[in-house]
PADRENPA-251624 format. One record per residue (C-alpha): residue number from 0; x, y, z. Coordinates in nm, 2 decimals, padded with zeros to 4 digits. Layout:
PT   resi        X        Y        Z
PT    NUM        X        Y        Z
...
***
This chain:
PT   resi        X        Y        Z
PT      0    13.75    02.93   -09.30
PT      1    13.81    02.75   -08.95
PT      2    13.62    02.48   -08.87
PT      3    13.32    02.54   -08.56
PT      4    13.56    02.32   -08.35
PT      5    13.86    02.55   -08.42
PT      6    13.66    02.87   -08.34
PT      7    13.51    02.78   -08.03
PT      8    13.92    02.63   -07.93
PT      9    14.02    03.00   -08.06
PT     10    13.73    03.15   -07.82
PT     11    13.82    02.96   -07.56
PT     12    14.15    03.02   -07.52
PT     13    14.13    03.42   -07.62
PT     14    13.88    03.40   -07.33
PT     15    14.11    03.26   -07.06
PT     16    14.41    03.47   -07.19
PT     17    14.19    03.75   -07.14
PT     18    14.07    03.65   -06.78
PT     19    14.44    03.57   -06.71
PT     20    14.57    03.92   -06.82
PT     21    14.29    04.09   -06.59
PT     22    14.49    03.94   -06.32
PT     23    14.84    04.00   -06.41
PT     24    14.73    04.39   -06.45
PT     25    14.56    04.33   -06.06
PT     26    14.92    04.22   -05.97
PT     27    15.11    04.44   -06.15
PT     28    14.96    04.72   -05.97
PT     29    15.01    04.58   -05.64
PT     30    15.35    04.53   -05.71
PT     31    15.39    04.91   -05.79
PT     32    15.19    04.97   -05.48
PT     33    15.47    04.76   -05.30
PT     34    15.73    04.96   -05.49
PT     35    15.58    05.28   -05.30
PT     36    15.59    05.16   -04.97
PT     37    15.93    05.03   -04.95
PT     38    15.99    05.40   -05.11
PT     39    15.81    05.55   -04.79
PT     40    15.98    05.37   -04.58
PT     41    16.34    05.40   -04.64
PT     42    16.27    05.77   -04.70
PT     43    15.94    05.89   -04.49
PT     44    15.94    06.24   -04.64
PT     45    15.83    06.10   -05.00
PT     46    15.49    06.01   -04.81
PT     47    15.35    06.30   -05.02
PT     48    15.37    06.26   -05.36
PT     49    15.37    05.82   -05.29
PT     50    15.04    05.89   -05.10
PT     51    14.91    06.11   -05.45
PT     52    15.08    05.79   -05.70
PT     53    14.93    05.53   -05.49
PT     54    14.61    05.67   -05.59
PT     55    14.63    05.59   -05.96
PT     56    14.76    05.24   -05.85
PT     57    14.51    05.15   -05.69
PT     58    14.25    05.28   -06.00
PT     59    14.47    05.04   -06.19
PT     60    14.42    04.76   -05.96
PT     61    14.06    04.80   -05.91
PT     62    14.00    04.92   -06.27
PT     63    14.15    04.53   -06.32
PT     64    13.95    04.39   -06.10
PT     65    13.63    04.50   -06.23
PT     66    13.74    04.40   -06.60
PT     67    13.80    04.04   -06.44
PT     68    13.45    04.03   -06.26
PT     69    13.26    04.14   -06.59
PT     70    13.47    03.88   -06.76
PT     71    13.39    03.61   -06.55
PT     72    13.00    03.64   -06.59
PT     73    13.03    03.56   -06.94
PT     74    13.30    03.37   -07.02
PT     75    13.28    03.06   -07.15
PT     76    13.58    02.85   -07.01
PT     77    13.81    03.00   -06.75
PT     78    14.21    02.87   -06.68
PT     79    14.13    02.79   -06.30
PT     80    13.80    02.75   -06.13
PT     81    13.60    03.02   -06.17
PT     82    13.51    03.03   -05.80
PT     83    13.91    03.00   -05.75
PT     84    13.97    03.27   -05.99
PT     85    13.76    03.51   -05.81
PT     86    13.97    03.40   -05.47
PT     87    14.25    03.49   -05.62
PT     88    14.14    03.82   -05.76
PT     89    14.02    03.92   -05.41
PT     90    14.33    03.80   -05.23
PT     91    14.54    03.99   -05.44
PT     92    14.30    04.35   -05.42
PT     93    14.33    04.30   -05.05
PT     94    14.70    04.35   -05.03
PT     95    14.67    04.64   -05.23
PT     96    14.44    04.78   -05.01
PT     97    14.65    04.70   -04.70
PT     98    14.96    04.86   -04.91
PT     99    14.68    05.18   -04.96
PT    100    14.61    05.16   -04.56
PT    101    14.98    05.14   -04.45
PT    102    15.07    05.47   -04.59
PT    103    14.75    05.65   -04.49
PT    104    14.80    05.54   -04.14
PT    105    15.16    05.65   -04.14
PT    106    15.01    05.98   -04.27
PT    107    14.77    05.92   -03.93
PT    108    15.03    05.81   -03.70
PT    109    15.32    06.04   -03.83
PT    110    15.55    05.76   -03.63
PT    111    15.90    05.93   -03.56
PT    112    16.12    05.60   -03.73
PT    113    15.98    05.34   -03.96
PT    114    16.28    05.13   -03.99
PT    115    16.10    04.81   -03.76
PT    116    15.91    04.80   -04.14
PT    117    16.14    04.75   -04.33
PT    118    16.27    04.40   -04.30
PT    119    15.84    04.31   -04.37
PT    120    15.83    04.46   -04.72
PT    121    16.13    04.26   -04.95
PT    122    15.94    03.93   -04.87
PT    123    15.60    04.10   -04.97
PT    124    15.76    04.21   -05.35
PT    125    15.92    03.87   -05.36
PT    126    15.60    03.65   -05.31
PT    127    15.36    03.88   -05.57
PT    128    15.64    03.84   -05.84
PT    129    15.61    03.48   -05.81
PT    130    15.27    03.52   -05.80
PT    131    15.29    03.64   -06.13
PT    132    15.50    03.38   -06.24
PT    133    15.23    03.11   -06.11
PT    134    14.95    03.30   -06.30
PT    135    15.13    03.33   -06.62
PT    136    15.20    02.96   -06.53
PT    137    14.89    02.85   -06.58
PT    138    14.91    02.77   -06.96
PT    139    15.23    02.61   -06.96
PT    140    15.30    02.34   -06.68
PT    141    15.17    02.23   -06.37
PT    142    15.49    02.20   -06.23
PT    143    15.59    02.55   -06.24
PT    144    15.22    02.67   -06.13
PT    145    15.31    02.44   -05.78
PT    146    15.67    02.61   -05.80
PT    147    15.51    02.93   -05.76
PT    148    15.27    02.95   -05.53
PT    149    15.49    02.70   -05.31
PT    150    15.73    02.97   -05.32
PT    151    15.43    03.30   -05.26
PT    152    15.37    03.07   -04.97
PT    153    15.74    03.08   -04.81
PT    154    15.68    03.46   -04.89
PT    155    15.42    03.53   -04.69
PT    156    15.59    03.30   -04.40
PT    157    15.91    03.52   -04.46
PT    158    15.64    03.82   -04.34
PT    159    15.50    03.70   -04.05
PT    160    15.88    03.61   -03.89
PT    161    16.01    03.91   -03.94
PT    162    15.69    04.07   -03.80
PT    163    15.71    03.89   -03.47
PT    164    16.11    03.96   -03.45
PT    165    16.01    04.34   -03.50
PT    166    15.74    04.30   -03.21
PT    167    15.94    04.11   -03.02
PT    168    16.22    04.42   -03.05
PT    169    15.96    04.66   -02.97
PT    170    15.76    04.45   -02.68
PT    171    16.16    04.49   -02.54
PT    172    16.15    04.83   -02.48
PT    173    15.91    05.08   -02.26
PT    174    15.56    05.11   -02.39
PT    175    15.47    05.45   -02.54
PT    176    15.30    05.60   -02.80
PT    177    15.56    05.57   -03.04
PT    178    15.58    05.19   -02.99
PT    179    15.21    05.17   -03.01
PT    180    15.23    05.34   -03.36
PT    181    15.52    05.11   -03.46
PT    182    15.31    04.82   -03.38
PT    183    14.98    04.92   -03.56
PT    184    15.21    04.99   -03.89
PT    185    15.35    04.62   -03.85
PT    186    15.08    04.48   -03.77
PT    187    14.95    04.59   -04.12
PT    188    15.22    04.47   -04.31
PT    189    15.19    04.12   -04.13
PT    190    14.80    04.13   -04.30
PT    191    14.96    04.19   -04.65
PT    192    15.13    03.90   -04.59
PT    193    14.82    03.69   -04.50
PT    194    14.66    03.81   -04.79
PT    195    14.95    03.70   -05.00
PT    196    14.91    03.36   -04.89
PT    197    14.55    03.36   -04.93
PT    198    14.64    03.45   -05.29
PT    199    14.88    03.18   -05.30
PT    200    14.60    02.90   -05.20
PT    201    14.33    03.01   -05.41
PT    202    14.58    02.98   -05.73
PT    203    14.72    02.61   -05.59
PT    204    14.33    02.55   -05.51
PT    205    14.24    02.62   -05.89
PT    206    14.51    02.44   -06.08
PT    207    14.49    02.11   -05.83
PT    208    14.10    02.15   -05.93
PT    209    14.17    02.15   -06.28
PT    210    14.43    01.87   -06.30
PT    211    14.16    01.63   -06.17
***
């Protein structure tokens, strides 16, 4: 029989497996949500049946939220701090709902061309996957934890340029409704990749918390 020591080590690291997985399924949806906008985008008349998928991505994604939140209440030891944790969990539902906004405002706006969007979206794929590298991380080395959200962080910079080139193309031209539209759309792909960051902090936040 294991020793009280060795259960409560077993517990304790089932438990933060288990908070960690809550948050690899949060960013595994938003990645698929990510997957669906860049599908949008390079082909606007998928917006249908994306708009009907993106709607059991984002059950997924909040479905994994909630799991982590009624996780958190109880558990004993968590891999990050828990306040950080819950940062991070946040960060990462916000991008999916600014994924889930972008394509019901280009349902909205019915803009004629959404190519200024597409230079925003790569980047946003890029800084969630090492996102997920930084979370899964967070049981191995510190070192590739700082790796990874260094490199969510050039991500979500990689956004913002190529939303102020875009505007800048756009603020080039005559002002009219189509521009307008143009410029609401990027304008919401330039939050995802706040949010991103966000995400990106709270994860350096926790681990720089926990090697102290």
């Amino acid at each position: 029989m294991p020793t009280a020591m060795g259960l409560i080590r077993h517990l304790t690291g089932r438990a933060r497996a288990d908070l960690s997985g809550h948050v690899l399924r949060q960013i595994d949806a938003t990645l698929e949500a990510a997957a669906l906008v860049e599908e949008v985008v390079q082909d606007p008349t998928l917006l249908t049946s994306v708009s009907d998928a993106m709607r059991g991505v984002e059950h997924a994604g909040d479905s994994a939220r909630a799991d982590l939140v009624l996780a958190l209440a109880s558990a004993f030891s968590t891999p990050i701090d828990r306040e950080d944790l819950f940062r991070l969990s946040r960060s990462i539902d916000d991008v999916l709902d600014n994924l889930r906004d972008f394509l019901r405002e280009v349902r909205l706006f019915e803009p004629a061309d959404l190519a200024p969007c597409r230079p925003l979206l790569p980047p946003v794929s890029e800084g969630l996957r090492h996102l997920r590298e930084g979370v899964v991380s967070i049981k191995s080395t510190g070192l590739l934890v700082d790796r990874s959200t260094l490199a969510t962080r050039k991500a979500g910079t990689a956004v913002r340029r190529s939303y102020e080139e875009e505007l800048a193309n756009l603020f080039a031209l005559a002002i009219t409704s189509e521009t307008l539209k143009q410029r609401e759309l990027l304008r919401r792909l330039d939050v995802v990749g706040l949010r991103l960051t966000e995400a990106a902090d709270a994860l350096a936040d926790g681990w720089l918390k926990r090697g102290r």
